[in-house]
PDB file of N, CA, C and O in Angstrom:
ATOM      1  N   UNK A   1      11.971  62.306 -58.576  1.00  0.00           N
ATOM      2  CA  UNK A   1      13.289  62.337 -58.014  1.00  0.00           C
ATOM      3  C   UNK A   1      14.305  62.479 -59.148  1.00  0.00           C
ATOM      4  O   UNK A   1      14.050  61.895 -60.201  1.00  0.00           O
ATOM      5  N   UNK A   2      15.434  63.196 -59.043  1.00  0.00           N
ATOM      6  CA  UNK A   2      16.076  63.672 -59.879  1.00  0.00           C
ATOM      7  C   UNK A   2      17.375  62.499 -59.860  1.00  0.00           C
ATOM      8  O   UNK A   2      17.851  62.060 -58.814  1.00  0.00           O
ATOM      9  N   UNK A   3      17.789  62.136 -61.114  1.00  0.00           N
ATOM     10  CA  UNK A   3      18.748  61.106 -61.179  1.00  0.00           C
ATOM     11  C   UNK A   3      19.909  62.010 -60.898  1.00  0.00           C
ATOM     12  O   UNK A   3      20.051  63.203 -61.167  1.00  0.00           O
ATOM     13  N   UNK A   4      20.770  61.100 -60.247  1.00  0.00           N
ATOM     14  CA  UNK A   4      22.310  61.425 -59.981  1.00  0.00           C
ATOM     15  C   UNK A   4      22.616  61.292 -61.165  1.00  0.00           C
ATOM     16  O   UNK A   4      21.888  60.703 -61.965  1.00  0.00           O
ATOM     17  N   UNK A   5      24.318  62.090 -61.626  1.00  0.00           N
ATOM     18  CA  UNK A   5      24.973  61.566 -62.569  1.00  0.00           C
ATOM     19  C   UNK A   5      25.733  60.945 -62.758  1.00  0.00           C
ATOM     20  O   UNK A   5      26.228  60.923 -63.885  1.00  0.00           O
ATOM     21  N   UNK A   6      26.168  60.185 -61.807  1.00  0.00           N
ATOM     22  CA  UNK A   6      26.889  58.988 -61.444  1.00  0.00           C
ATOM     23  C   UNK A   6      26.356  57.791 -60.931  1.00  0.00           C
ATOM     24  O   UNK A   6      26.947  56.788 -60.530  1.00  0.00           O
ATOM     25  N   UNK A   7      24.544  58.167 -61.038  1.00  0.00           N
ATOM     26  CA  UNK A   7      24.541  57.388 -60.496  1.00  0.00           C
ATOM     27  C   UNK A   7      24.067  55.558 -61.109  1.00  0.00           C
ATOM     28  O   UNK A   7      23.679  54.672 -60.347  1.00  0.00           O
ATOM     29  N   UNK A   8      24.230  55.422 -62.490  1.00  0.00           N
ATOM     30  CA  UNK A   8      24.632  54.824 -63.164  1.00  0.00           C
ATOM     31  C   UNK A   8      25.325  53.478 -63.203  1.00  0.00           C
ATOM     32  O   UNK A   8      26.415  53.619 -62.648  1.00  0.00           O
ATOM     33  N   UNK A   9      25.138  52.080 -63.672  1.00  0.00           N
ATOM     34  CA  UNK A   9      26.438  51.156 -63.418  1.00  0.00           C
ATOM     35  C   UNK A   9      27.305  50.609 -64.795  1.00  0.00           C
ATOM     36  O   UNK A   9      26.923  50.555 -65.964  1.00  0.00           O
ATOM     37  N   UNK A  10      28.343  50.308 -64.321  1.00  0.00           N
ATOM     38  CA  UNK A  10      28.656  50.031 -65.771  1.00  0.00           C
ATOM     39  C   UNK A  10      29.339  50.927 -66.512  1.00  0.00           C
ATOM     40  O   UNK A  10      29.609  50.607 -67.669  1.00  0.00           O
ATOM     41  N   UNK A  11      29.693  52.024 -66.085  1.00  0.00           N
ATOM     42  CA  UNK A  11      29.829  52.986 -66.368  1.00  0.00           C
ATOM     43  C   UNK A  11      31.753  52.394 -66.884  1.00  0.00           C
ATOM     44  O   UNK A  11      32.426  51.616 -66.207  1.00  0.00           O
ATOM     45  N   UNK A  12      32.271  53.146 -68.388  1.00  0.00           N
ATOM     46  CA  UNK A  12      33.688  52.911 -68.637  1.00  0.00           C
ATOM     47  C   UNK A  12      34.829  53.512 -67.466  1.00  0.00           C
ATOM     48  O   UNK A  12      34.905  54.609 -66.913  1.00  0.00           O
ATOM     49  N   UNK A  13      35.565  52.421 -67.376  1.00  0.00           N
ATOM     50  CA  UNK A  13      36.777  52.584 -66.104  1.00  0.00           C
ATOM     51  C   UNK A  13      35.949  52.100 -64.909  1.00  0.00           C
ATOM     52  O   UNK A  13      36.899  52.086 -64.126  1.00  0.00           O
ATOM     53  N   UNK A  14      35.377  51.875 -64.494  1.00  0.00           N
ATOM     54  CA  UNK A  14      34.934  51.952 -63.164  1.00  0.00           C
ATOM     55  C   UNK A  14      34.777  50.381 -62.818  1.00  0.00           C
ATOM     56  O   UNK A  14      34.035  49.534 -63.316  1.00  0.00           O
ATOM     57  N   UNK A  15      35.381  50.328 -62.172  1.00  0.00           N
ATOM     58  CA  UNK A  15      35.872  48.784 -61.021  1.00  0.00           C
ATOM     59  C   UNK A  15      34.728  47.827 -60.980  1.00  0.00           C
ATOM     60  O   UNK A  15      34.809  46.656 -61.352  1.00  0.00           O
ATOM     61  N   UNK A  16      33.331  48.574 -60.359  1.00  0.00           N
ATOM     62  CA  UNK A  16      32.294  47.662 -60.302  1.00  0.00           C
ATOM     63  C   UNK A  16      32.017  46.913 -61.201  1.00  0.00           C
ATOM     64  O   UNK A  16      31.622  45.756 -61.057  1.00  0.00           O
ATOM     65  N   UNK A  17      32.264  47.718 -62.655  1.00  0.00           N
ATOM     66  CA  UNK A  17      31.622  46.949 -63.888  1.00  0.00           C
ATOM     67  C   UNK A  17      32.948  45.498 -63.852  1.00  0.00           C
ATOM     68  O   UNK A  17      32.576  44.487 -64.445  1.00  0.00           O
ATOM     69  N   UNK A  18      33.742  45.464 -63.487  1.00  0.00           N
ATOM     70  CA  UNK A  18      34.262  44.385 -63.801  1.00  0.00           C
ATOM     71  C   UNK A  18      33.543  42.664 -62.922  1.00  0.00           C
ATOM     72  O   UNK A  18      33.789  41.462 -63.015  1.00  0.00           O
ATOM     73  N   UNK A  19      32.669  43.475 -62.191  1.00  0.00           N
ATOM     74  CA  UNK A  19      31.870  42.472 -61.820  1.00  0.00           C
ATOM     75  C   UNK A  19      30.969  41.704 -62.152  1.00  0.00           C
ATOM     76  O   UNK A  19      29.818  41.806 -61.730  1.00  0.00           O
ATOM     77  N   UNK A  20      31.294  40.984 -62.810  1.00  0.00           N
ATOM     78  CA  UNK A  20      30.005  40.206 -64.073  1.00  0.00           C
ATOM     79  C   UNK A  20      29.755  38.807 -63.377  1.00  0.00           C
ATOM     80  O   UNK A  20      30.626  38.250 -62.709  1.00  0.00           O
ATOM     81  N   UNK A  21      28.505  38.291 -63.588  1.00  0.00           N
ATOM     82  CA  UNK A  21      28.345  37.145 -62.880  1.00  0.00           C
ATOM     83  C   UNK A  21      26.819  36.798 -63.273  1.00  0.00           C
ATOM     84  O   UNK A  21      25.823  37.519 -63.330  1.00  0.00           O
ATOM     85  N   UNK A  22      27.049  35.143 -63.575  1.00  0.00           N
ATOM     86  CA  UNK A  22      25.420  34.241 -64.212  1.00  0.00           C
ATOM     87  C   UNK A  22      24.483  34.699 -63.431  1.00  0.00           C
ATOM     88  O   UNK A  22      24.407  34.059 -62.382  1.00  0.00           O
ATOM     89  N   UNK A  23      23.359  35.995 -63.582  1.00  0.00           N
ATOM     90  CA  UNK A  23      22.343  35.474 -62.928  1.00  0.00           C
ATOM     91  C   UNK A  23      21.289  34.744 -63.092  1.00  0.00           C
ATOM     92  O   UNK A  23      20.498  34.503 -62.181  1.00  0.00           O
ATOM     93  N   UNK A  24      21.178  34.320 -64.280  1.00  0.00           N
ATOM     94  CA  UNK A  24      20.104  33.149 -64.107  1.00  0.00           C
ATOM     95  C   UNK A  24      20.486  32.649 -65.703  1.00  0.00           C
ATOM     96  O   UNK A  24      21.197  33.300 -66.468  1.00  0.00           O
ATOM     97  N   UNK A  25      19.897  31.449 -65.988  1.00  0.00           N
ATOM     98  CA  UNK A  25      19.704  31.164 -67.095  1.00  0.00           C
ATOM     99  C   UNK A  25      18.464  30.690 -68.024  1.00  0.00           C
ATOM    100  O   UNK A  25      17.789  29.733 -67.645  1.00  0.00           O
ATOM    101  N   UNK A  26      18.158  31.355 -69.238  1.00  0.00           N
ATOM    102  CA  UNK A  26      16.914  31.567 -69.393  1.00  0.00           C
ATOM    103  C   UNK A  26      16.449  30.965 -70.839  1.00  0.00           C
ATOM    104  O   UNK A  26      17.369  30.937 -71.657  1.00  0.00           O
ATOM    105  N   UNK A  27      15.293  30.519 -71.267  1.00  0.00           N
ATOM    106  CA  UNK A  27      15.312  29.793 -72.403  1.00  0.00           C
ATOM    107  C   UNK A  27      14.861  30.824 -73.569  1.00  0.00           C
ATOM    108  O   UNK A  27      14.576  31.977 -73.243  1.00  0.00           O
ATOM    109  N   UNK A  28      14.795  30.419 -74.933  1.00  0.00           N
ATOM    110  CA  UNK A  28      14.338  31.221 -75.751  1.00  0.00           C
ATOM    111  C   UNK A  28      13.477  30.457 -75.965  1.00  0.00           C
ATOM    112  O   UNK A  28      13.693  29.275 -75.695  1.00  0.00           O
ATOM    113  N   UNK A  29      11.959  30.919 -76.626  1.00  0.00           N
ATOM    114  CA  UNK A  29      10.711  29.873 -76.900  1.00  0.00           C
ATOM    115  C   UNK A  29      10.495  30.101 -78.189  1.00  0.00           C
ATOM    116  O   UNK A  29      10.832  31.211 -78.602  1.00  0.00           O
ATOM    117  N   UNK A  30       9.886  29.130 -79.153  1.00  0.00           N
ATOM    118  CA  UNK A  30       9.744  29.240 -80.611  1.00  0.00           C
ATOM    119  C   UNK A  30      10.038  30.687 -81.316  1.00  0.00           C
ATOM    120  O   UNK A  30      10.617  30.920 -82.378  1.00  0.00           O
ATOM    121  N   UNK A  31       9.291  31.811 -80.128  1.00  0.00           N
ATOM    122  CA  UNK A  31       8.755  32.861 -81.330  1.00  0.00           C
ATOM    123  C   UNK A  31      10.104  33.498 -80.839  1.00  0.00           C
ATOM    124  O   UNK A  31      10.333  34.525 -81.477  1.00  0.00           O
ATOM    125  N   UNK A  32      11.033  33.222 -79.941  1.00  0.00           N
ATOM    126  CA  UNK A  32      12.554  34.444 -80.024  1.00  0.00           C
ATOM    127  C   UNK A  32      12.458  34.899 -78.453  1.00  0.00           C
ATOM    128  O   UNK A  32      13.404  35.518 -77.967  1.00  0.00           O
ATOM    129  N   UNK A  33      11.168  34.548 -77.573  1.00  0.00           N
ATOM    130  CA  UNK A  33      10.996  35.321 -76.569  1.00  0.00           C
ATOM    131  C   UNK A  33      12.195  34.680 -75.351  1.00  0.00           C
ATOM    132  O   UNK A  33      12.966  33.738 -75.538  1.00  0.00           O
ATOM    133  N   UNK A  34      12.066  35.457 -74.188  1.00  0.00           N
ATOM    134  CA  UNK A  34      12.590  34.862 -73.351  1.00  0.00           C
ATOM    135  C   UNK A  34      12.607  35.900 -71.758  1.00  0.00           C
ATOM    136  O   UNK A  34      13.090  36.989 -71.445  1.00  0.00           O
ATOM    137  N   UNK A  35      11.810  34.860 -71.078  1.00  0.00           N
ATOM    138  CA  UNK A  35      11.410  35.739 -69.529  1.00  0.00           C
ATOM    139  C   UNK A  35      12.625  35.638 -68.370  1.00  0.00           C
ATOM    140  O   UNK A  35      13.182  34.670 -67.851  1.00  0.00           O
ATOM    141  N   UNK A  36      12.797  37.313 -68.182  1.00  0.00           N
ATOM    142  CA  UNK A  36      14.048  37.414 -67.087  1.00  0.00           C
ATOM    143  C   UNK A  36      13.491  36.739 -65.982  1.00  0.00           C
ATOM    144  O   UNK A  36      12.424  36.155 -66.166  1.00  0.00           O
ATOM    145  N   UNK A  37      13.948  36.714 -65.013  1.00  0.00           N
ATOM    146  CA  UNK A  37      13.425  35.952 -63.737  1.00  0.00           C
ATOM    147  C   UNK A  37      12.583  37.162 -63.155  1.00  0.00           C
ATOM    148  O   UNK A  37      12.770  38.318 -63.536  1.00  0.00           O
ATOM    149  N   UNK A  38      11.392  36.716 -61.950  1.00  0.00           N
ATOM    150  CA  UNK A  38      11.446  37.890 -60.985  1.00  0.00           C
ATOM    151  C   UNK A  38      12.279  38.741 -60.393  1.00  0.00           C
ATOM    152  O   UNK A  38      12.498  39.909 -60.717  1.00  0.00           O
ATOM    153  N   UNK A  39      12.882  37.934 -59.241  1.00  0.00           N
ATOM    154  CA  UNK A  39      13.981  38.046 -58.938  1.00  0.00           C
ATOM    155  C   UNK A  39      15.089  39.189 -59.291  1.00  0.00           C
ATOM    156  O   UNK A  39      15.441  40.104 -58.546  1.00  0.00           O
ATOM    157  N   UNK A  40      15.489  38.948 -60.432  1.00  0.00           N
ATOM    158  CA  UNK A  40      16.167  39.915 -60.889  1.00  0.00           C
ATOM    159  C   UNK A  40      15.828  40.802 -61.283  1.00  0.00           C
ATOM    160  O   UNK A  40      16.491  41.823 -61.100  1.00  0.00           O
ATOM    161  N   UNK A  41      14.617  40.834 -62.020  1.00  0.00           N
ATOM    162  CA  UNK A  41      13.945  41.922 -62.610  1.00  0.00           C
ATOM    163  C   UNK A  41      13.554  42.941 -61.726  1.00  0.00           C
ATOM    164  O   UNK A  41      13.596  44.136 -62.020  1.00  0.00           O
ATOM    165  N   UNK A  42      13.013  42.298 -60.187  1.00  0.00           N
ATOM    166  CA  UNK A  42      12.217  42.794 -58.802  1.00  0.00           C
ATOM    167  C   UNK A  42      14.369  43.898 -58.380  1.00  0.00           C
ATOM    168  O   UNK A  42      14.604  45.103 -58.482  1.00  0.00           O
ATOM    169  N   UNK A  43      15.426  42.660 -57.931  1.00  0.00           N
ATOM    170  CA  UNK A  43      16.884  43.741 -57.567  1.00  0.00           C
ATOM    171  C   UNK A  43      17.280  44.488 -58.658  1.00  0.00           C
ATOM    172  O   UNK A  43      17.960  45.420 -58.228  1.00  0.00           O
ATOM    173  N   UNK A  44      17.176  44.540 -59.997  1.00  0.00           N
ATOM    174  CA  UNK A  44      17.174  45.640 -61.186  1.00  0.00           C
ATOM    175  C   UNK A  44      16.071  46.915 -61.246  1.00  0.00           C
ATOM    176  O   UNK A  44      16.157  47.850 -62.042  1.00  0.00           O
ATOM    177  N   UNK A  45      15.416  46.813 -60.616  1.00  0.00           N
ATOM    178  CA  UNK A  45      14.267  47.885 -60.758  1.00  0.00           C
ATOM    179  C   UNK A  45      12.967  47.689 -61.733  1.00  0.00           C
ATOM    180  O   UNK A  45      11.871  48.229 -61.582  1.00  0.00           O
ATOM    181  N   UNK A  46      13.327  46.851 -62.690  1.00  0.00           N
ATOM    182  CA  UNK A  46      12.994  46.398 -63.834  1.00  0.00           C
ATOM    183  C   UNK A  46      11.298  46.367 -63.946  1.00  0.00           C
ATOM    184  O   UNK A  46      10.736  45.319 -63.630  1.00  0.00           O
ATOM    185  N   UNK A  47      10.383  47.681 -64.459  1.00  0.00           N
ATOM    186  CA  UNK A  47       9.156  47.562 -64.689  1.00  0.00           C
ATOM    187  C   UNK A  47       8.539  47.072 -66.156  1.00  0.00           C
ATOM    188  O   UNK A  47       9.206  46.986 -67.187  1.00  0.00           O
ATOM    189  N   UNK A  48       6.922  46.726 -66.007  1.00  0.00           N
ATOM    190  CA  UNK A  48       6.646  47.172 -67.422  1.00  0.00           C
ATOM    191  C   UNK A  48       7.059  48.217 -68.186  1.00  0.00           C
ATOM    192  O   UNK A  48       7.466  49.256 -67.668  1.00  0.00           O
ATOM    193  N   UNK A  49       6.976  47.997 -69.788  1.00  0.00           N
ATOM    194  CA  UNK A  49       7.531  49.093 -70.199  1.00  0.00           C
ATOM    195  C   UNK A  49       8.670  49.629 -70.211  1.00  0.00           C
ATOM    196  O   UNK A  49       8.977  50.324 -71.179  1.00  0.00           O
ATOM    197  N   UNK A  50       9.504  49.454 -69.221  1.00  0.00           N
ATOM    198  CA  UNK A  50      11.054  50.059 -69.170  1.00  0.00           C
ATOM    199  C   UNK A  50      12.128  49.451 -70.760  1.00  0.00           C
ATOM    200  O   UNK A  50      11.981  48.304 -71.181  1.00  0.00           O
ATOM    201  N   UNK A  51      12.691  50.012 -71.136  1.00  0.00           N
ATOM    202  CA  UNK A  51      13.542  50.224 -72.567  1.00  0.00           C
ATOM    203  C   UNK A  51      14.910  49.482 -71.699  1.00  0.00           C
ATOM    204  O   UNK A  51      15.526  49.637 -70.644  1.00  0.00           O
ATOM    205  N   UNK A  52      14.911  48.788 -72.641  1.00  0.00           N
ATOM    206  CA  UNK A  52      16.011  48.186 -72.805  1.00  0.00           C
ATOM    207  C   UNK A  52      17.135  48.245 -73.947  1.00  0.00           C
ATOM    208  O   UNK A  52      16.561  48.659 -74.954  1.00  0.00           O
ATOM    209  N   UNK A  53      18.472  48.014 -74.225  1.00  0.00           N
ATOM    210  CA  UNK A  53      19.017  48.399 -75.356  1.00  0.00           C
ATOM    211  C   UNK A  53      19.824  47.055 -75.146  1.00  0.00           C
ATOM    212  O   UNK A  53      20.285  46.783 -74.037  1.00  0.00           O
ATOM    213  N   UNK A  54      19.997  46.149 -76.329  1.00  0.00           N
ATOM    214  CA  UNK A  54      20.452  45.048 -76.333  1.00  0.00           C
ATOM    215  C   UNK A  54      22.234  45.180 -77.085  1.00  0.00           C
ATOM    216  O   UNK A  54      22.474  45.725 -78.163  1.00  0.00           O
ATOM    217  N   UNK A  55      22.605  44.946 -76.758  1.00  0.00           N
ATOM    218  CA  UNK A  55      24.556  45.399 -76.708  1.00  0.00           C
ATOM    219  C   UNK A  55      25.205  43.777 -77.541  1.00  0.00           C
ATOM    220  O   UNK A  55      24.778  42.731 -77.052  1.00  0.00           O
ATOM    221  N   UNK A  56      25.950  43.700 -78.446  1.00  0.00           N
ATOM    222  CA  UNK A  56      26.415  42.594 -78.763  1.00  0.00           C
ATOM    223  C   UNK A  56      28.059  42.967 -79.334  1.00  0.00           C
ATOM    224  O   UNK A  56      28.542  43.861 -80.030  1.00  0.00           O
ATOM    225  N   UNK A  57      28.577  41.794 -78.642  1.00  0.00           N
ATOM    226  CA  UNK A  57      30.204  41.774 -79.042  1.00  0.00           C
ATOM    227  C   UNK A  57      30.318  40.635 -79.974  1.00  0.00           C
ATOM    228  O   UNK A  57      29.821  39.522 -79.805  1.00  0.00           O
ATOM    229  N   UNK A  58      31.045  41.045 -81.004  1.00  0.00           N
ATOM    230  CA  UNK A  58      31.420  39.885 -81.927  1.00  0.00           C
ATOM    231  C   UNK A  58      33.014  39.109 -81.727  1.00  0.00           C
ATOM    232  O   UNK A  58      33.996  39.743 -81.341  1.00  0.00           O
ATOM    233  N   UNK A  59      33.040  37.655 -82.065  1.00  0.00           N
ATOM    234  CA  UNK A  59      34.410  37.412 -82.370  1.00  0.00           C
ATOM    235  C   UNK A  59      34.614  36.323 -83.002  1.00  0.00           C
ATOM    236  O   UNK A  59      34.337  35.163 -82.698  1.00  0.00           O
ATOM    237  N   UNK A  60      35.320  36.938 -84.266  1.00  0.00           N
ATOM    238  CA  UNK A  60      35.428  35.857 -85.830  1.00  0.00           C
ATOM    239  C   UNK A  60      34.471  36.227 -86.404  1.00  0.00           C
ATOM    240  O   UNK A  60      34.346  35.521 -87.404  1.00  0.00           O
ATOM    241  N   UNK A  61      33.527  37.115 -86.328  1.00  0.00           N
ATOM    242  CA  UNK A  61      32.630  37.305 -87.295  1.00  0.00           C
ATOM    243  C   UNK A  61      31.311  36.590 -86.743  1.00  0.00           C
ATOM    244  O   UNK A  61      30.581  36.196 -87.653  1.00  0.00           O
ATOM    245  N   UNK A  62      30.878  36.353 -85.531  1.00  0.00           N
ATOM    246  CA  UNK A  62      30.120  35.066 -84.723  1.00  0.00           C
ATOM    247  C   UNK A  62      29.477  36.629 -83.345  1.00  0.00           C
ATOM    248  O   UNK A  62      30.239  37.355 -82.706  1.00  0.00           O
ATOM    249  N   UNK A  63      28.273  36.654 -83.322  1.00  0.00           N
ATOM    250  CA  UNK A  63      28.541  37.266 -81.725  1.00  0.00           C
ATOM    251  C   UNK A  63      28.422  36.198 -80.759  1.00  0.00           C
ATOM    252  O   UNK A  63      27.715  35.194 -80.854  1.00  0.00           O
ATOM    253  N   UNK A  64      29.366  36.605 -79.613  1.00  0.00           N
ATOM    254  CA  UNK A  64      29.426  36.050 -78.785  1.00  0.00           C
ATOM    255  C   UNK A  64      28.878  36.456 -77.191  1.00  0.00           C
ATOM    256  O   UNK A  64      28.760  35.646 -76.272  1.00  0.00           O
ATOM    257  N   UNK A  65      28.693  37.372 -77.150  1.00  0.00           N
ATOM    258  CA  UNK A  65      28.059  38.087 -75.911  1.00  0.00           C
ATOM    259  C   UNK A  65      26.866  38.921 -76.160  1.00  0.00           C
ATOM    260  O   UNK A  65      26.808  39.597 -77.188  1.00  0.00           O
ATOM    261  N   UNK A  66      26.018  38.922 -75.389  1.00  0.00           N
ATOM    262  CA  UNK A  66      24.537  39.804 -75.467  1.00  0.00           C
ATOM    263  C   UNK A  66      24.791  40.222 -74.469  1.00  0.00           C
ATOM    264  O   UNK A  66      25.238  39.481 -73.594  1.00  0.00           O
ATOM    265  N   UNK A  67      24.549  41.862 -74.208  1.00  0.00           N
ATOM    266  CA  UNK A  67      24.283  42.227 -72.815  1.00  0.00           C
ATOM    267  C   UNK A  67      22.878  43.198 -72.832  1.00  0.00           C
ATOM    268  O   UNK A  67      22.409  43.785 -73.807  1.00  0.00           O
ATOM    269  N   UNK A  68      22.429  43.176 -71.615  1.00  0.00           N
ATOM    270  CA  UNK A  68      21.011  44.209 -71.449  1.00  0.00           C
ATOM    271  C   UNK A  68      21.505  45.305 -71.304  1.00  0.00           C
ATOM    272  O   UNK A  68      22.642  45.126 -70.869  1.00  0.00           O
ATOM    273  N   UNK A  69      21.208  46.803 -71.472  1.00  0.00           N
ATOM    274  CA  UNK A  69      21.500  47.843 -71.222  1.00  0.00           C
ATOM    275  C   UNK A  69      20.129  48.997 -70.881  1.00  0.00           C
ATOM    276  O   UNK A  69      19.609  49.709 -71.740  1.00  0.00           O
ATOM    277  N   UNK A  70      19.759  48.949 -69.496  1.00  0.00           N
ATOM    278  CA  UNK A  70      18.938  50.297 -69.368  1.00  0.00           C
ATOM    279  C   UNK A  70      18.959  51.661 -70.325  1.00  0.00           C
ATOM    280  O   UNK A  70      19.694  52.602 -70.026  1.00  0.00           O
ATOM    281  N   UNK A  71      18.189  51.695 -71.373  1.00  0.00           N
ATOM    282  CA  UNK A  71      18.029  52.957 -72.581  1.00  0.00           C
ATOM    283  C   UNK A  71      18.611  54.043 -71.911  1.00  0.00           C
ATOM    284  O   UNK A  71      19.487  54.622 -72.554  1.00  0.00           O
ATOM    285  N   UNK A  72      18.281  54.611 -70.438  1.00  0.00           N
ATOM    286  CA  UNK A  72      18.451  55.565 -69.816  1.00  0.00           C
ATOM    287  C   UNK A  72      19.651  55.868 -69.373  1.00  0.00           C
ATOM    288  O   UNK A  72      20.052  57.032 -69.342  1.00  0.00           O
ATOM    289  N   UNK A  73      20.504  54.632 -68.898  1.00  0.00           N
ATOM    290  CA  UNK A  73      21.746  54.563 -68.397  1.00  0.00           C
ATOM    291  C   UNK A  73      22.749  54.631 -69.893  1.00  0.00           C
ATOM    292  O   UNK A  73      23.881  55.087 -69.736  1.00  0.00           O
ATOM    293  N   UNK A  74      22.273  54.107 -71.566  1.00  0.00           N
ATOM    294  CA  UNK A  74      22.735  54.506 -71.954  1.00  0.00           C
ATOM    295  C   UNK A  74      22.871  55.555 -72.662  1.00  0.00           C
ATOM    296  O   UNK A  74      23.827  55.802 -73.398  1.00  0.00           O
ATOM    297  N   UNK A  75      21.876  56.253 -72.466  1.00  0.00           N
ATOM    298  CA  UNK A  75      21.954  57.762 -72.850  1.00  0.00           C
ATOM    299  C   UNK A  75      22.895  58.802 -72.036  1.00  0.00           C
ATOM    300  O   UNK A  75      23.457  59.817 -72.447  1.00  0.00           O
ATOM    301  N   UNK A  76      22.878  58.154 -70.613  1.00  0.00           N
ATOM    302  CA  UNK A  76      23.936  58.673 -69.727  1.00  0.00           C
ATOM    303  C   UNK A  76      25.055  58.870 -70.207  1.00  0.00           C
ATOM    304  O   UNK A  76      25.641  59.929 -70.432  1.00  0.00           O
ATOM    305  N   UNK A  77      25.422  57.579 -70.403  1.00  0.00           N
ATOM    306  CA  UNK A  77      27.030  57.422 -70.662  1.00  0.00           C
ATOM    307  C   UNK A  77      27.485  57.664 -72.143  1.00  0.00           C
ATOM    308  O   UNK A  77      28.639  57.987 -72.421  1.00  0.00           O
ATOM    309  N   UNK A  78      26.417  57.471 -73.145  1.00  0.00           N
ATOM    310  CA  UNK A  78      26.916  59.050 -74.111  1.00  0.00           C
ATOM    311  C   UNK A  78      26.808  60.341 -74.365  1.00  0.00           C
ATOM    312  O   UNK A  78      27.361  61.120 -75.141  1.00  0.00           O
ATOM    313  N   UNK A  79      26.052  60.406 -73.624  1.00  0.00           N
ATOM    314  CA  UNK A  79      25.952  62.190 -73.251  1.00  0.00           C
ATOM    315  C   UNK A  79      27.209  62.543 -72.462  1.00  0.00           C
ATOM    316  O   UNK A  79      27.424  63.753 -72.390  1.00  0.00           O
ATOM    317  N   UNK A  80      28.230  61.604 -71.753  1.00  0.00           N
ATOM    318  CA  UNK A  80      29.390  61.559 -70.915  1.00  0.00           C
ATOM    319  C   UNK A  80      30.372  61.483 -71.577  1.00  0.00           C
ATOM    320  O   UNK A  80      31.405  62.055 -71.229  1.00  0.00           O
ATOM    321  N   UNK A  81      30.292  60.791 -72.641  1.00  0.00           N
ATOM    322  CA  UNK A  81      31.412  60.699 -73.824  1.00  0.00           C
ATOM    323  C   UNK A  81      31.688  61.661 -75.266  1.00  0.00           C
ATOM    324  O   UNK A  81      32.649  62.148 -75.860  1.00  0.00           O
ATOM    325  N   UNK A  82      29.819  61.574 -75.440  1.00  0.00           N
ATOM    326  CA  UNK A  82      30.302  62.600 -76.741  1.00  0.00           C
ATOM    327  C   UNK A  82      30.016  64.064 -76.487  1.00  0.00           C
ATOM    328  O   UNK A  82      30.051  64.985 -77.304  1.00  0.00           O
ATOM    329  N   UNK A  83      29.584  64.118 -74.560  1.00  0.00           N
ATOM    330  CA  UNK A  83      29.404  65.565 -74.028  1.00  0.00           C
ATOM    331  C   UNK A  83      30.417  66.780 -74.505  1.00  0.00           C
ATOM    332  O   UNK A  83      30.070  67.668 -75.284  1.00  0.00           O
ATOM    333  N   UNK A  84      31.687  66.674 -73.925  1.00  0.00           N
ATOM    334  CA  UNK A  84      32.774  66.703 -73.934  1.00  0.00           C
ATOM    335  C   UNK A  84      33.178  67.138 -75.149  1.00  0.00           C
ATOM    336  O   UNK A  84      33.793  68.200 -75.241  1.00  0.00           O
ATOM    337  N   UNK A  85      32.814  66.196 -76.496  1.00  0.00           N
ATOM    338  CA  UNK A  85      33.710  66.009 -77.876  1.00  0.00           C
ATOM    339  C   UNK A  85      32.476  67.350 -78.842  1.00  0.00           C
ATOM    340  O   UNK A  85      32.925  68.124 -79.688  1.00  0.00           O
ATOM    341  N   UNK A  86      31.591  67.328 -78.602  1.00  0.00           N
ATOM    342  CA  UNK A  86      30.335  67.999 -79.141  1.00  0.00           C
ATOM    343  C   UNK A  86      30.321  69.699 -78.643  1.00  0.00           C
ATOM    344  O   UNK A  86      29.711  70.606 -79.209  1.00  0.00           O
ATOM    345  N   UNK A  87      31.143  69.797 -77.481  1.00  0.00           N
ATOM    346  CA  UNK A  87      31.304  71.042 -76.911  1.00  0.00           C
ATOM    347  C   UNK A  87      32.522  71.831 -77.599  1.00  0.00           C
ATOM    348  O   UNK A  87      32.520  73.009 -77.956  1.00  0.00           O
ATOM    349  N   UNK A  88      33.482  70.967 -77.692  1.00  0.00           N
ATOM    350  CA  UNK A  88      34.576  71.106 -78.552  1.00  0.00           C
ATOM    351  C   UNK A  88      34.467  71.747 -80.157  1.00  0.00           C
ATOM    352  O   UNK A  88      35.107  72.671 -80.659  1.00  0.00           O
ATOM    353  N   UNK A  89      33.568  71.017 -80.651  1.00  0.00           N
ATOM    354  CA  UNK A  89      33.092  71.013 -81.805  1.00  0.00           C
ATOM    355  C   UNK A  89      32.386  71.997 -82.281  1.00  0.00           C
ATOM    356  O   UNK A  89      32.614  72.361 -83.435  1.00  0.00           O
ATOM    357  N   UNK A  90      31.636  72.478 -81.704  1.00  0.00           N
ATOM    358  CA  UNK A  90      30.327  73.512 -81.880  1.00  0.00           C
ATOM    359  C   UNK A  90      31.629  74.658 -81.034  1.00  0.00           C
ATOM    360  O   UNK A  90      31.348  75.829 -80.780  1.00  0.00           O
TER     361      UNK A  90
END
């Protein structure tokens, strides 16, 4: 099945993403690991194997936010950004 190109979340400007909210909370174990829930993993789509891209915001020099990012969704959304700037260019 062929992906939409919108069909994406999170995506910059777009309303939904302002919807952020705890879904679970999860421990880290000696070696760094740490298991998403079913649950979420089962309403994310979330298989073995699937790529993840780990996103961090800093502030003071400290990060303060981790976010998950589907590899795929972010290849989307720079192929959307530097689509555009790269066409220009060339």
């Amino acid at each position: 099945m062929a992906k939409k190109k919108d069909s994406g979340c999170c995506r910059p400007g777009d309303v939904k993403a302002a919807a952020c909210r705890v879904e679970a909370v999860v421990s880290v174990d000696e070696r760094g690991q740490m298991v998403l829930p079913k649950e979420l993993r089962d309403r994310a789509g979330l298989k073995p194997g699937d790529k993840l891209a780990v996103a961090t915001w800093e502030k003071n020099g400290e990060v303060c936010c981790i976010t998950l990012v589907r590899v795929d969704d972010l290849v989307d959304m720079l192929k959307d950004r530097l689509g555009p700037i790269m066409k220009e260019i060339l």
